[in-house]
N, CA and C atoms as a LAMMPS dump frame, in Angstrom:
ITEM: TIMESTEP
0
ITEM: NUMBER OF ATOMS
390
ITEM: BOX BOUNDS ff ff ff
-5.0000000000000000e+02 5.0000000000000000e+02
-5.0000000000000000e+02 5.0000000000000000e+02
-5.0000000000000000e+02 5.0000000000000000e+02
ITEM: ATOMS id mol type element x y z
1 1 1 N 70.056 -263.314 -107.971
2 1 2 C 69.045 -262.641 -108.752
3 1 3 C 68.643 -263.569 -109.892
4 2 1 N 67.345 -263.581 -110.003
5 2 2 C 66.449 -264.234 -111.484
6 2 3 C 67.516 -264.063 -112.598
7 3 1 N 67.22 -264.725 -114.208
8 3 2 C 67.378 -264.338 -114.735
9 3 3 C 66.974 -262.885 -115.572
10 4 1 N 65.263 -263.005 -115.435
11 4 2 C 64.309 -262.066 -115.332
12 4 3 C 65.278 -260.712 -114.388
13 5 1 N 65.481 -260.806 -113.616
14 5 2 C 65.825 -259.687 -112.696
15 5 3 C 67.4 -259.44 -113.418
16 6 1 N 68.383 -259.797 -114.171
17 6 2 C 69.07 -259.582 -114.555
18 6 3 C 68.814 -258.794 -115.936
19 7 1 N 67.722 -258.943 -116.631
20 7 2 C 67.775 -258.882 -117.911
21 7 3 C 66.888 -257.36 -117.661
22 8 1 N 66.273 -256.954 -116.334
23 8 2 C 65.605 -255.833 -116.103
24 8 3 C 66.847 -254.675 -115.477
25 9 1 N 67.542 -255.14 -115.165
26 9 2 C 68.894 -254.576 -114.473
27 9 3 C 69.485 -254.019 -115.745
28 10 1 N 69.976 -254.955 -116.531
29 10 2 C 70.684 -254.892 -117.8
30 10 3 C 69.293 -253.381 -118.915
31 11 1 N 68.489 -254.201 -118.925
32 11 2 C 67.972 -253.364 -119.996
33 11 3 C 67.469 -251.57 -119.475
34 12 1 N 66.837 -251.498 -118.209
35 12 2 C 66.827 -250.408 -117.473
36 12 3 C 68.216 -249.643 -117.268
37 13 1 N 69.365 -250.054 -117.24
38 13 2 C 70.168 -249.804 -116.856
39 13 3 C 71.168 -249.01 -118.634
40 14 1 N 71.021 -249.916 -119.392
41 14 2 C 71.217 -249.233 -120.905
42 14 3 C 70.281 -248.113 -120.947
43 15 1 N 69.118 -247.8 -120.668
44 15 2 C 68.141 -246.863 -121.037
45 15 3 C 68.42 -245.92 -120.011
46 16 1 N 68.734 -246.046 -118.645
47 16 2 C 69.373 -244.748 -118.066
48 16 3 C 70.507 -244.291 -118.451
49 17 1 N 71.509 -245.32 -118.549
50 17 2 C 72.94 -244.669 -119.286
51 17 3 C 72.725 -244.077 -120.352
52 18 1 N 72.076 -244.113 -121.411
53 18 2 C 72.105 -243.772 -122.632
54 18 3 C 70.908 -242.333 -122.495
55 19 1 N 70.181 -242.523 -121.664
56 19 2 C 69.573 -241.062 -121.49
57 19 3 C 70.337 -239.953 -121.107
58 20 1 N 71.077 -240.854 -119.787
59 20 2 C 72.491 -239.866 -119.277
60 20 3 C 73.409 -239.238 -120.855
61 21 1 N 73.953 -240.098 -121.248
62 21 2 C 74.984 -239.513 -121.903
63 21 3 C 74.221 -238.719 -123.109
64 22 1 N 72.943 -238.925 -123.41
65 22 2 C 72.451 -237.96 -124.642
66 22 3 C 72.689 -236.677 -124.18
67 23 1 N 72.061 -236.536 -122.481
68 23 2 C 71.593 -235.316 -121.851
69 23 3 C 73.194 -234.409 -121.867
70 24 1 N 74.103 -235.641 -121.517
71 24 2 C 75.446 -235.051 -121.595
72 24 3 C 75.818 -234.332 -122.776
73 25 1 N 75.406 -234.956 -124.144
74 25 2 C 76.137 -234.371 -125.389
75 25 3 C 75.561 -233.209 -125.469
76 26 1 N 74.271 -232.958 -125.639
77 26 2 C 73.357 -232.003 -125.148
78 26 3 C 73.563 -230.854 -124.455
79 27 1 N 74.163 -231.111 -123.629
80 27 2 C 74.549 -229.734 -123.111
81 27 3 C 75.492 -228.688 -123.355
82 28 1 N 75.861 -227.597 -122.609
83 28 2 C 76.55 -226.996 -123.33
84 28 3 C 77.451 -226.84 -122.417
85 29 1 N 78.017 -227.087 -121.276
86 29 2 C 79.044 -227.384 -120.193
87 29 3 C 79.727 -228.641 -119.968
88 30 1 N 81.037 -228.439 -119.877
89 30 2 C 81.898 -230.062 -119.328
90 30 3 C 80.846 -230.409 -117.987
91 31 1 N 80.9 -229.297 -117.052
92 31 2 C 80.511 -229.771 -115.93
93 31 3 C 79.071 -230.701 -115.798
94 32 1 N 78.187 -229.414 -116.559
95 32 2 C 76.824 -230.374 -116.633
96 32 3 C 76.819 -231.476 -117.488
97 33 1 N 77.384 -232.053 -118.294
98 33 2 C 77.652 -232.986 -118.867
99 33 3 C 78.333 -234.514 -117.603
100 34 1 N 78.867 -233.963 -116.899
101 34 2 C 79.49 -235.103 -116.108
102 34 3 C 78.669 -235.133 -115.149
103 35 1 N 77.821 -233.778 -114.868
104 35 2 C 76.816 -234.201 -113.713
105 35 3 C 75.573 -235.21 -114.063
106 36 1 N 75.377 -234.947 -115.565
107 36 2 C 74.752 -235.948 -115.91
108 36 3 C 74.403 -237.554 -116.006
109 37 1 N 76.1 -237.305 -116.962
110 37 2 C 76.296 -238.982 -116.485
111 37 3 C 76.678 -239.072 -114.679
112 38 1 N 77.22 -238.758 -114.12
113 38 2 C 76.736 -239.208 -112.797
114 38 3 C 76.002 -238.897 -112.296
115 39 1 N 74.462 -238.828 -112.302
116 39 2 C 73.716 -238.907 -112.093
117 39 3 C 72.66 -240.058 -112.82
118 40 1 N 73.41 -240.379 -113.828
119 40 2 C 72.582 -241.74 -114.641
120 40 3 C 73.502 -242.98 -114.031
121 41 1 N 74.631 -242.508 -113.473
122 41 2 C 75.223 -244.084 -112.808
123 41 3 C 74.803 -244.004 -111.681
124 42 1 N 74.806 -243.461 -110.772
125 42 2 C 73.934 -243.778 -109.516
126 42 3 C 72.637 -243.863 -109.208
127 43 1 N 71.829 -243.413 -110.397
128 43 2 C 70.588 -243.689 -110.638
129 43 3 C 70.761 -245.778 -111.109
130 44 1 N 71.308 -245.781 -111.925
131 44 2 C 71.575 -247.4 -112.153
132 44 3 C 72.159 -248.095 -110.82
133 45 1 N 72.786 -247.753 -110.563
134 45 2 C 73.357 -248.454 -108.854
135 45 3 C 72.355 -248.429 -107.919
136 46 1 N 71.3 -247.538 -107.725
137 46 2 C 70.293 -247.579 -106.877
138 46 3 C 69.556 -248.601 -107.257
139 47 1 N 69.351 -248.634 -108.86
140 47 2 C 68.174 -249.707 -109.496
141 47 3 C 68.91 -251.018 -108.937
142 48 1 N 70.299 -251.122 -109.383
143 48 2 C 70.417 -252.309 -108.845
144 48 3 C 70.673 -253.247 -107.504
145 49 1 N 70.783 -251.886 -106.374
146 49 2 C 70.977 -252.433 -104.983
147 49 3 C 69.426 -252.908 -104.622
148 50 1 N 68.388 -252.031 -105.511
149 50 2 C 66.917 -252.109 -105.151
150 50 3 C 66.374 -253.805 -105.325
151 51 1 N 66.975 -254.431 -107.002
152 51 2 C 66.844 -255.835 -107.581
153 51 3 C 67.425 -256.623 -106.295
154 52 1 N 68.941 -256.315 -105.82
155 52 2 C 69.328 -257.747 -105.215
156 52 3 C 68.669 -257.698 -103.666
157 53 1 N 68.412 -256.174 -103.233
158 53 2 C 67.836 -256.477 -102.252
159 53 3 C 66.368 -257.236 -102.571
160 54 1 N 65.635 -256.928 -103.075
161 54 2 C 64.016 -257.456 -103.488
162 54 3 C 65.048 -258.755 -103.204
163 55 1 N 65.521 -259.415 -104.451
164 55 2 C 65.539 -261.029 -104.468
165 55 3 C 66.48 -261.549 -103.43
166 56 1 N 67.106 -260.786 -102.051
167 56 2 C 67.509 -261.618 -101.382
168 56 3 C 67.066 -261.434 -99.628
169 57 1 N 66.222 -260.251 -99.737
170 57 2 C 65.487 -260.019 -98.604
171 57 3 C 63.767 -259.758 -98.584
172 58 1 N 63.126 -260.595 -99.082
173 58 2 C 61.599 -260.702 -99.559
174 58 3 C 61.768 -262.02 -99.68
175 59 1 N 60.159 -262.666 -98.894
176 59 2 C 59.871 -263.902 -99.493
177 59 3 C 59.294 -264.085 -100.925
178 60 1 N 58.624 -262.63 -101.543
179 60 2 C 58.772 -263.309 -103.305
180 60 3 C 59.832 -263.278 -103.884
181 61 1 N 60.824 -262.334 -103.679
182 61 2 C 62.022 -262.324 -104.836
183 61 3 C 62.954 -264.204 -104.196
184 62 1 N 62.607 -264.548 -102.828
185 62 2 C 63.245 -265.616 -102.755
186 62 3 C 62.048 -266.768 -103.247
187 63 1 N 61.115 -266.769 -103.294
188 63 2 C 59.978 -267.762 -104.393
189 63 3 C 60.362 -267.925 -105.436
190 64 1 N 60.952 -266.562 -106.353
191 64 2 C 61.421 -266.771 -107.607
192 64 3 C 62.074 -267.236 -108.103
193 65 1 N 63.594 -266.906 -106.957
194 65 2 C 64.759 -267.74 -106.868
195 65 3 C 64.819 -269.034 -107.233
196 66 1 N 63.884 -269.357 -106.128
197 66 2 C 63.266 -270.592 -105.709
198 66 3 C 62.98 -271.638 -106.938
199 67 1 N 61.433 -271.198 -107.745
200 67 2 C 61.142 -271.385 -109.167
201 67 3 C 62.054 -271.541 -110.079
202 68 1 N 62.804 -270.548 -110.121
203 68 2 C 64.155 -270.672 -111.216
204 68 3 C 65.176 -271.65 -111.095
205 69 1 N 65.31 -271.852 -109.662
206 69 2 C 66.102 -272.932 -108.964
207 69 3 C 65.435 -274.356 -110.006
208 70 1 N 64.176 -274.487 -109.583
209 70 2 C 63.341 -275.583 -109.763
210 70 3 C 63.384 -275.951 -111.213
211 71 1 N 63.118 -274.855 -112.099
212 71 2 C 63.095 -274.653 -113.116
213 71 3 C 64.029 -275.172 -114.187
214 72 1 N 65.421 -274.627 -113.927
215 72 2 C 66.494 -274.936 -114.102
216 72 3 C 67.265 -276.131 -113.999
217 73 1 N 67.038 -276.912 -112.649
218 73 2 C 67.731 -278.033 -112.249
219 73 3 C 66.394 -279.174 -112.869
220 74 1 N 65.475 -279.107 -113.265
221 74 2 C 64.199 -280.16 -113.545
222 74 3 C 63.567 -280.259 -112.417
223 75 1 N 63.398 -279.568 -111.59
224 75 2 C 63.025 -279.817 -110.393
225 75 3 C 63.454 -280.037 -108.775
226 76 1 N 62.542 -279.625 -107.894
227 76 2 C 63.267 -279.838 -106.14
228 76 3 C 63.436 -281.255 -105.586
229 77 1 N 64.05 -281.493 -104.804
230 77 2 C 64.171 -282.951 -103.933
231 77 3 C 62.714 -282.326 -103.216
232 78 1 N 61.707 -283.439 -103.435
233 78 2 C 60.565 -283.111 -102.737
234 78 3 C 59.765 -284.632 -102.662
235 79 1 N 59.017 -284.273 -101.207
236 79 2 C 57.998 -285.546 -100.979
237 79 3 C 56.575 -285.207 -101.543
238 80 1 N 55.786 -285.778 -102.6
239 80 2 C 54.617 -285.378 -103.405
240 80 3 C 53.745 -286.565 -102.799
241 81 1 N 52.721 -286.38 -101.81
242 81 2 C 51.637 -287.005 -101.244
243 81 3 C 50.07 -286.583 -101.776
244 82 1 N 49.483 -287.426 -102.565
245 82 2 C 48.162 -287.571 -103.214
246 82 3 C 47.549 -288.16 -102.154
247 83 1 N 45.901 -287.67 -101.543
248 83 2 C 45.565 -287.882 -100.956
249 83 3 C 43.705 -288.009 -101.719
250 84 1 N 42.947 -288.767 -101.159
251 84 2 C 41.419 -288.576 -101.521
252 84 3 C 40.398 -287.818 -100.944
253 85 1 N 39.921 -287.33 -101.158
254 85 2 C 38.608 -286.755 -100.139
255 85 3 C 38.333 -287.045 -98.994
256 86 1 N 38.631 -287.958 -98.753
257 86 2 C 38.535 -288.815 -97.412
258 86 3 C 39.499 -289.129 -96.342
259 87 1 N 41.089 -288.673 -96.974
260 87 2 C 42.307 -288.274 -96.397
261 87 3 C 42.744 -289.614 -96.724
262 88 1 N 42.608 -290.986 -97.419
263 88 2 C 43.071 -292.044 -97.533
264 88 3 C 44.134 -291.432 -98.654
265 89 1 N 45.658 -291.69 -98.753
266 89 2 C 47.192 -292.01 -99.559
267 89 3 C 46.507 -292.538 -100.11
268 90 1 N 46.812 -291.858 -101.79
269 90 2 C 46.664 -292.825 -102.991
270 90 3 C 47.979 -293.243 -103.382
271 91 1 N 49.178 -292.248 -103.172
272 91 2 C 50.756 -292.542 -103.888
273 91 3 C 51.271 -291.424 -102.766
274 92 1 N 52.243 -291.628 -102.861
275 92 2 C 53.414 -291.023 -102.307
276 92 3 C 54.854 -291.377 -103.298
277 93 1 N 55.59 -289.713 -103.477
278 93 2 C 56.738 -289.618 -104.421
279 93 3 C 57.626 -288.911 -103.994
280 94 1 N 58.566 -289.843 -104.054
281 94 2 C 60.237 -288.867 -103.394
282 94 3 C 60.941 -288.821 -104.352
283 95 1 N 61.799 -287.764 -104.446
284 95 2 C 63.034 -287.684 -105.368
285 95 3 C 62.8 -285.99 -105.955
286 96 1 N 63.483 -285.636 -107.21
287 96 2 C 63.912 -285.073 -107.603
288 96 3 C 62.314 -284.799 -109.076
289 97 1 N 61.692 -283.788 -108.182
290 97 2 C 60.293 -283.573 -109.14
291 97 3 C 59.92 -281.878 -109.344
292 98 1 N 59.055 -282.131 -110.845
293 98 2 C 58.596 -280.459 -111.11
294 98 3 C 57.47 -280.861 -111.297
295 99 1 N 56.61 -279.981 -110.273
296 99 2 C 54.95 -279.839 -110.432
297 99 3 C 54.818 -278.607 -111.344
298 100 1 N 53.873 -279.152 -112.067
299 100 2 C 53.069 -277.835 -113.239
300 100 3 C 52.225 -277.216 -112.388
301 101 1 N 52.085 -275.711 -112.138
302 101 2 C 51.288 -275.385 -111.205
303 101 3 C 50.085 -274.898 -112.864
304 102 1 N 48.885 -275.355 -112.244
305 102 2 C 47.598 -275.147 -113.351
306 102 3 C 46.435 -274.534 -112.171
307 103 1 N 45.418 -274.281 -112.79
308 103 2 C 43.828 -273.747 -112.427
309 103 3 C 43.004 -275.012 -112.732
310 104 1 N 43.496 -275.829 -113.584
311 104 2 C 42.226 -276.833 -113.899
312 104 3 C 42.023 -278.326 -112.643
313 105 1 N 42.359 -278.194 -112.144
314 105 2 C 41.493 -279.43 -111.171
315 105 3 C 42.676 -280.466 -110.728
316 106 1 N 43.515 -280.405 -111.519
317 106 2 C 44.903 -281.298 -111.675
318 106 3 C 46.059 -281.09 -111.241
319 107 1 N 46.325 -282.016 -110.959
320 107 2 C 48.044 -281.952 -110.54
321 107 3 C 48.983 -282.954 -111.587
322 108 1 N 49.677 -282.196 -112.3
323 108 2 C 50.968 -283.452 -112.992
324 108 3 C 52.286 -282.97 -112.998
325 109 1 N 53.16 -283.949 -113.074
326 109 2 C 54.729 -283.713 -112.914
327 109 3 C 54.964 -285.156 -113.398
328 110 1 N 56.565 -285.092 -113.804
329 110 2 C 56.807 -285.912 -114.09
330 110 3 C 57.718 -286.87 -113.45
331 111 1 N 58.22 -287.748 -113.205
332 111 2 C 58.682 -288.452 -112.008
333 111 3 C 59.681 -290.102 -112.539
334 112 1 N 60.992 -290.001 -112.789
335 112 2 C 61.517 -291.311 -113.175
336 112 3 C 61.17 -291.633 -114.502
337 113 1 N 60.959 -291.011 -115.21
338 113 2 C 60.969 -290.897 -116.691
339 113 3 C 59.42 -291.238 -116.876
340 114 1 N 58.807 -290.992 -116.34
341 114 2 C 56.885 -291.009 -116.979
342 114 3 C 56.104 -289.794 -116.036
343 115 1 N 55.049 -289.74 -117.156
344 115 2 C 54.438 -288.509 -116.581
345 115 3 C 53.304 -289.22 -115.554
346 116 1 N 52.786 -287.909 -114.562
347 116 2 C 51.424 -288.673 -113.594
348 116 3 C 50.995 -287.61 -113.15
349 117 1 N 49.324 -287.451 -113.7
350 117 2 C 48.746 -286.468 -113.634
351 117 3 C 47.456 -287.347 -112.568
352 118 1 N 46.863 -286.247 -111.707
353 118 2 C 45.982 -286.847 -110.557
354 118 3 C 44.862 -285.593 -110.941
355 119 1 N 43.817 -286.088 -111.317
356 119 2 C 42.222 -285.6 -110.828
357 119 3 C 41.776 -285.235 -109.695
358 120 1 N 40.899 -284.204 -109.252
359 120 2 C 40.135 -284.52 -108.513
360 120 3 C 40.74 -284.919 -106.519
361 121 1 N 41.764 -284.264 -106.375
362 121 2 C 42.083 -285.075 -105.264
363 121 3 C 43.118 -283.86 -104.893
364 122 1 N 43.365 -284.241 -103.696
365 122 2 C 44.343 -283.068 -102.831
366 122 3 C 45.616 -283.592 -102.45
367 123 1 N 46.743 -282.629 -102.821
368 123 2 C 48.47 -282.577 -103.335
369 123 3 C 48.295 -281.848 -101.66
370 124 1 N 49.904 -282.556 -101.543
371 124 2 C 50.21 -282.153 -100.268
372 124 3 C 51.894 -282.428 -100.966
373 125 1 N 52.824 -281.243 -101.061
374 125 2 C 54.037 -281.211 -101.459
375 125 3 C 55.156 -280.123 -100.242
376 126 1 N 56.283 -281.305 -100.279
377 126 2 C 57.066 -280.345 -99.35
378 126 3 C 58.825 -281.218 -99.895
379 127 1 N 59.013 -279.537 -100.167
380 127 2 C 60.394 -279.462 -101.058
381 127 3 C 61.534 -278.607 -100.288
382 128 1 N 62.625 -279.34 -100.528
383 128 2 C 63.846 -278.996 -99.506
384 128 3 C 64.327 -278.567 -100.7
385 129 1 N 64.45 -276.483 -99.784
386 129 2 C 65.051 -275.598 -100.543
387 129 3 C 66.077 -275.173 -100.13
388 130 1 N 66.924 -275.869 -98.989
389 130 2 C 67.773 -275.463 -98.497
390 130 3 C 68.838 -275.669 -98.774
């Protein structure tokens, strides 16, 4: 699981417990009081079988993984092929790289201690996530 997906586990998971046990003080029975809180812990156990399933049986919760993976380590072992309009190799890059994913026209990452940003031209990237 993400960190993101931990910190939604964690914080959802204080806000059901703590609803549980208000509802508990609240009442005016032992019994309904314990039905309460169990009913706010298996309400949290559902939330969280729901998180690890998302992030370990879905291709987005495993994208994220993925990202965070990337994120975390500086980047994937990946082959980064720049190509021209015309399909002519401008560069080709192996090793251990993080692409900035942007909207503006560009591709940059950084690569062996310098940065290299490409204009205008078409990224062809394939990263071993295995």
């Amino acid at each position: 699981m993400t960190i993101g997906g931990w910190i939604l586990l964690i914080y959802w998971g204080a806000m059901i417990l703590g609803f549980g046990i208000a509802v508990a003080v609240s009442v005016d029975t032992r019994g309904k009081a314990i039905l309460a809180i169990a009913i706010a812990l298996v309400l949290v156990a559902a939330w969280a079988v729901g998180l690890f399933w998302y992030f370990g049986h879905t291709a987005s919760g495993q994208r994220a993984l993925t990202d965070q993976k990337s994120e975390l380590a500086g980047g994937l072992d990946r082959v980064v092929t720049i190509y021209t309009a015309d399909g002519d190799v401008i560069a080709q890059y192996s090793g251990k790289i993080d692409i900035e994913a942007n909207d503006g026209g560009y591709v940059k990452f950084d690569f062996e201690g310098k940065r290299y940003v490409y204009y205008n031209c078409f990224v062809e990237t394939v990263a071993e996530i295995g």
